[in-house]
C-alpha positions in Angstrom: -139.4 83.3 -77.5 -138.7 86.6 -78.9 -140.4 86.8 -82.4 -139.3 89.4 -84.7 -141.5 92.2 -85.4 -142.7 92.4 -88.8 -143.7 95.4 -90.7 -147.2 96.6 -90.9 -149.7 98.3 -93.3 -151.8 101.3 -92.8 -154.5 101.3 -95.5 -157.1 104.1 -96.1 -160.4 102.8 -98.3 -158.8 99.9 -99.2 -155.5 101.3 -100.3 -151.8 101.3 -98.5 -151.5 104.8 -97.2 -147.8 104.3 -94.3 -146.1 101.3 -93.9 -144.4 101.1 -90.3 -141.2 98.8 -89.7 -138.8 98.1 -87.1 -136.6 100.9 -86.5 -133.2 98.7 -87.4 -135.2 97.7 -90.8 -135.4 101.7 -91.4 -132.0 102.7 -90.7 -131.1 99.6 -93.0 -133.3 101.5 -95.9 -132.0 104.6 -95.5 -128.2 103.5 -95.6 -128.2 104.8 -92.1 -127.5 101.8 -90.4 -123.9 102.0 -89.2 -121.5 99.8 -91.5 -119.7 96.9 -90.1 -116.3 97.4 -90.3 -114.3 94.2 -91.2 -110.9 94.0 -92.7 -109.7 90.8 -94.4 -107.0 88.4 -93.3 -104.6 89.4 -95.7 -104.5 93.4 -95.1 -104.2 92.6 -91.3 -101.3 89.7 -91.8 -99.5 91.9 -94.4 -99.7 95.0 -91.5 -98.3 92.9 -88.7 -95.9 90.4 -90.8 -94.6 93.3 -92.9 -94.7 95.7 -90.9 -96.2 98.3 -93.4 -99.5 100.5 -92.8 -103.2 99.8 -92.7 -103.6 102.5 -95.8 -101.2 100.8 -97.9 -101.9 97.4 -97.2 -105.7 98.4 -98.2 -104.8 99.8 -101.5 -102.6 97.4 -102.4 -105.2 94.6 -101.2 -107.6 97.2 -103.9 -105.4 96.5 -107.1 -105.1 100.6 -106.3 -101.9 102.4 -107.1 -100.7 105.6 -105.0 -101.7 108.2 -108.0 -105.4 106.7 -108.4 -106.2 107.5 -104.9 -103.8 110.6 -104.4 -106.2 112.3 -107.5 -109.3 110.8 -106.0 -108.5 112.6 -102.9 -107.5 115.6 -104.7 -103.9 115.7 -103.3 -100.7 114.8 -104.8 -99.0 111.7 -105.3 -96.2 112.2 -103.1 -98.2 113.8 -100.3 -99.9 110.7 -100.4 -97.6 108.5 -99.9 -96.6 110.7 -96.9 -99.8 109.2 -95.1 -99.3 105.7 -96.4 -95.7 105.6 -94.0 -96.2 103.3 -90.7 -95.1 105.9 -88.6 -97.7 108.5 -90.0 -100.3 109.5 -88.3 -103.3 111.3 -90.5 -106.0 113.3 -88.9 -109.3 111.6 -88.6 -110.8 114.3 -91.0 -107.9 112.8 -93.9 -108.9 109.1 -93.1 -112.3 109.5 -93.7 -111.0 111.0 -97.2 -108.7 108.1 -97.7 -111.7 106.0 -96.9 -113.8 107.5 -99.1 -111.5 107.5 -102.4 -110.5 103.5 -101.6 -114.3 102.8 -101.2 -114.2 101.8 -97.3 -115.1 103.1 -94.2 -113.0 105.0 -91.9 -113.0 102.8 -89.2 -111.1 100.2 -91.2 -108.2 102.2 -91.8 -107.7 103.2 -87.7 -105.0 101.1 -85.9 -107.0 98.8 -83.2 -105.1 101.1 -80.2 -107.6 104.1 -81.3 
């Protein structure tokens, strides 16, 4: 039975002095744990039923409009919307911008084939 390992406290006359816990329990405290990437039902039917991008189906699944993120981002509306096409293909460096101004993590804006 594999019991999991609890932290532990390090005292010094009588007082807590370093507190160790599990490594995963640390990278959790630190907000270095790596986030789970999960996209809801309806961005992933609306991308394969309609046919229209992962970005756009995101910030429309938001309540975002093209402007809000476009300023968040720092770029124009229109370029924008240039990434949100299907047939786009934005550098990793602009998805984890994207990401960032629709409050997700890059990995839930990459198409499963990369």
């Amino acid at each position: 039975m594999n019991t999991p390992t609890k932290h532990q406290i390090i005292e010094q006359d009588g007082r807590p002095l370093f507190v160790v816990v599990p490594y995963d329990d640390y990278l959790e405290l630190t907000g270095e744990a790596a986030p789970t990437a999960t996209i809801p039902h309806e961005v992933v039917r609306r991308t394969v039923l309609e046919g229209i991008s992962l970005m756009r189906a995101w910030r429309e699944h938001k309540g975002l409009t093209q402007t809000t993120v476009a300023e968040a981002m720092g770029v124009s509306q229109a370029a924008y919307a240039a990434m949100e096409r299907p047939d786009a293909r934005p550098r990793h460096v602009t998805l984890q911008k994207v990401a960032r101004a629709m409050g997700l993590v890059t990995e839930q804006l990459q198409p499963a084939d990369e």
